[in-house]
C-alpha positions, 0 to 999 in steps of 0.5 A, a space after each residue: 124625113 123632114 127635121 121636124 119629124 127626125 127631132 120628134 123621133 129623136 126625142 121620142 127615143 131618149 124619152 124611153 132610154 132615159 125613162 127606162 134607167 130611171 125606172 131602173 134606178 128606182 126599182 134597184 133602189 127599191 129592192 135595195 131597200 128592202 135587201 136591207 131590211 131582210 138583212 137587218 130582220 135576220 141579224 136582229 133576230 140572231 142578236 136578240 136570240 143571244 141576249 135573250 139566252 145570256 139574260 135568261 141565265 143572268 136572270 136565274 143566277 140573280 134569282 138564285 143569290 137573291 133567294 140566298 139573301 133572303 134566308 140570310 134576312 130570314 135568320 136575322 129577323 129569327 134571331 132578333 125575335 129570339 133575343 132576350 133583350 129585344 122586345 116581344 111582338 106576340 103574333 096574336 092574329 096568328 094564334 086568333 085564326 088558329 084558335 077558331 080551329 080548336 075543338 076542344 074546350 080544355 085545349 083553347 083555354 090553355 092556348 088563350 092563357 098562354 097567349 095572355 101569360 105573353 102579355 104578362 111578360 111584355 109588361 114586366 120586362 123593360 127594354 133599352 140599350 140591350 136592342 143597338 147591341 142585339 142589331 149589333 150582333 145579329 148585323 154582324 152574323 148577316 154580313 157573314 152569311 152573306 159572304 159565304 155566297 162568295 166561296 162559290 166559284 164558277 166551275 169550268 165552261 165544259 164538263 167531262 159527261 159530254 163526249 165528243 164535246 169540241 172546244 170552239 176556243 180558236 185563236 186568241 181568245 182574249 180577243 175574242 173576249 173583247 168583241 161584242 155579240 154585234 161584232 161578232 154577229 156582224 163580221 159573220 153576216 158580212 162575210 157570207 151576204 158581201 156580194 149579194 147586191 140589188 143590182 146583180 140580181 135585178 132582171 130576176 127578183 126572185 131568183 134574188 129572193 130565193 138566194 138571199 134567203 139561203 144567204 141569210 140562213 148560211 149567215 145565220 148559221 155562221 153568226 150562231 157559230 162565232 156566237 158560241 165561240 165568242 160565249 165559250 170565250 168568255 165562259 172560260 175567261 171566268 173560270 174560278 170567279 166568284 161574287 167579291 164580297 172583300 169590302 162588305 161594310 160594317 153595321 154602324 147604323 143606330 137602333 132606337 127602342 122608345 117606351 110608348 105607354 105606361 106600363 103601370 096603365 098597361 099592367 092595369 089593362 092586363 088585370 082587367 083583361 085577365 079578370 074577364 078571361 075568368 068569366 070569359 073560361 065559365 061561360 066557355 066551359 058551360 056552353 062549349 066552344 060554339 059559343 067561345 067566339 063573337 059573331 060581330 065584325 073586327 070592327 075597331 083594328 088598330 090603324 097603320 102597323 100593329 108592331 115595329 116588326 110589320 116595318 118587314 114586309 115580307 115578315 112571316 111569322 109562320 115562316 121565321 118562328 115569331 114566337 116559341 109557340 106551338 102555333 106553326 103551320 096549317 089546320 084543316 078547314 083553317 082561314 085567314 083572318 085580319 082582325 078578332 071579331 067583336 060586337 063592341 065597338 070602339 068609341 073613337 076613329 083610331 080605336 080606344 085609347 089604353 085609359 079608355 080601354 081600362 075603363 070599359 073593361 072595368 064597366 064589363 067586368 062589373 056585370 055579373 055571369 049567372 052561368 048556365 042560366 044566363 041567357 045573355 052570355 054573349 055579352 061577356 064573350 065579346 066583352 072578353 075578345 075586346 079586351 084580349 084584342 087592345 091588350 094584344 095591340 097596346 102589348 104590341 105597341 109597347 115599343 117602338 124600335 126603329 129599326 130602319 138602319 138594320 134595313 137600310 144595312 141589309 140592303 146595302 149588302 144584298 143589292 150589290 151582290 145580286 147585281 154581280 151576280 147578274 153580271 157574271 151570269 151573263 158570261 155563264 154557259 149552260 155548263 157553268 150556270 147549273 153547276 153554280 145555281 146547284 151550289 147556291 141552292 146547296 148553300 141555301 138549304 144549308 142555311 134554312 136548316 141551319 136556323 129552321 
């Protein structure tokens, strides 16, 4: 063999061998890439299944305080309505539906007088510094219900129903306390997967797969175990906690309460109002309730707010007792309704103005109802629903309270308190966490019947 063909076969050789160790070295990167990808798939999964498990009981026990404070708002704003020194708001949208319920003529005269002798009392009663001492009280009424929420301590991680139930406290547990859920998670994967390499299982890739897949359900199930441990930890360590609710603020913020319009133009409102009621009851009597209602649109609402009230938007009347009527819960065959139908139409974009209103219900009145004979009877009917409809929002509209800071205060309590709530949920075990959302619940009922 001549040197020409011994250095061409040399090279021949050390092409294959190092070709080879390349692919080699590629290939075990490769599988090493994608052992990494498995392995931290399977970790995630874990992890995220814990996070997900704590931030579902925080979630309940947030849900359930925040319900709590809810009923606390809700027996505020009932006290307010029911103060004497705070001005009324009639919920005459309410009573409207309620009274295209009504079957009997006697019956709905009676209510539409009561809903007017409302009206009546709007304007004869004048309101001013009583409302800052009525907010005043009812804050401080607030604050203590809201603090009741902090009697509540979280029971024991264990309960004596569950037999057999091992304690998974081991060691120090006030390290244990101390680690993260990754840590923990982490420590656990590591010392199941350390020796599983790429390179130890590379002539067999799928004898590599198959073992890594037994590996990571070891490690998974090691990783859940220390999990449980390090919950149980930590389920422990806040035993007897409860929501600090020791510097909850004072109310300190100012109620205003302004008269808006004129209580003699009002007043002059309330006479026409009434005087076309008159009318309005005759043609009622003679013609029945068929004809108590226009057949026009609710054309003509008042824009924006009807009341300081609606600055609450989840204010319900039904639900918080506006009023001292009879006007509470559901009629067969009852629909909702967002304004009183009337074919009168307003002559200005925002709705008439009081003056304008007077004057038009003064022109009404002028026209004279013949009784069973008249056969345009619908006209004082609409002539009626127009002006108990801007009687009820300029009645309404009397006062204007700002009452922005009672909200702000509201806020400024509740918030913080959800959000500790939230936080000593994530530490709850099942255990800890039906006992306490029980109690919370408990100490909600309590309070809505308290003030229902």
């Amino acid at each position: 063999m001549d040197d020409a063909t011994l250095l061409k076969s040399i090279e021949l050789v050390l092409d294959n061998t190092l070709g080879e160790a390349a692919q080699k070295r590629q290939l075990e990167t490769q599988l090493s890439e994608e052992l990494r990808t498995i392995r931290d798939t399977a970790f995630r999964a874990v992890i995220d299944q814990e996070k997900l498990r704590r931030s579902r009981g925080a979630q309940k026990a947030q849900e359930a305080v925040a319900l709590y404070c809810s009923a606390c708002v809700a027996k505020s704003k009932k006290a307010l309505v029911m103060d004497a020194r705070v001005p009324d708001v009639i919920n005459y949208l309410e009573r409207y539906n309620e009274f295209r319920g009504i079957q009997d003529r006697g019956i709905l005269l009676t209510r539409i007088a009561q809903t007017i002798d409302l009206a009546d009392k709007v304007c004869s009663t004048e309101f001013g510094t009583g409302v800052q001492d009525a907010f005043k009280e009812v804050a401080n009424l607030f604050k203590a219900d809201i603090a009741m929420v902090g009697s509540i301590g979280v029971g024991a991680p264990s309960s004596g129903k569950h037999q057999g139930e091992k304690t998974l406290m081991r060691g120090n547990s006030e390290a244990t306390v101390s680690s993260s859920v990754e840590d923990v998670a982490s420590e656990a994967f590591a010392e199941t997967l350390n020796d599983v390499e790429a390179s130890d299982l590379l002539d067999t890739p799928q004898a590599m797969k198959a073992e890594l897949e037994n590996r990571l359900r070891r490690a998974s199930t090691a990783a859940q175990v220390r999990l449980d441990e390090l919950a149980f930890c930590e389920a422990a360590s806040i035993e007897g906690e409860s929501l600090d609710v020791s510097s909850l603020p004072s109310f300190d913020g100012e109620i205003t309460c302004t008269c808006v319009f004129d209580r003699h133009e009002l007043q002059e409102l309330l006479n026409e109002v009434l005087a076309s009621f008159k009318t309005y009851s005759a043609v009622v009597r003679d013609n029945g309730v068929f004809a108590a209602f226009s057949d026009g649109s609710d054309f003509g609402n008042c824009v924006g707010l009807t009341s300081w009230w609606s600055a609450w938007d989840d204010w319900s009347a039904e639900a918080y007792g506006f009023d001292n009527s009879e006007y509470q819960g559901d009629i067969p065959g009852m629909r909702h309704v967002d304004g009183i139908a009337s074919t009168v139409e307003e002559d200005e974009p925002r709705g008439d103005s009081l003056e304008r209103s007077i004057e038009r219900m003064r022109e009404f009145n002028s026209r004279r109802y013949m009784g069973v004979f008249d056969d345009d009877f619908k006209q004082h009917v609409d002539a009626f629903w127009y002006g108990f409809r801007k009687l009820m929002e300029y009645a309404n509209g009397m006062y204007a309270v700002d009452a922005s800071a009672f909200h702000d205060y509201c806020s400024l309590l509740r918030k913080p308190i959800e959000s500790q709530a939230f936080a000593l949920g994530m530490k709850m075990n099942s255990v800890q966490l039906e006992d306490y959302l029980e109690k919370v619940s408990n100490l909600t009922k309590g309070l809505e019947v308290a003030h229902g």
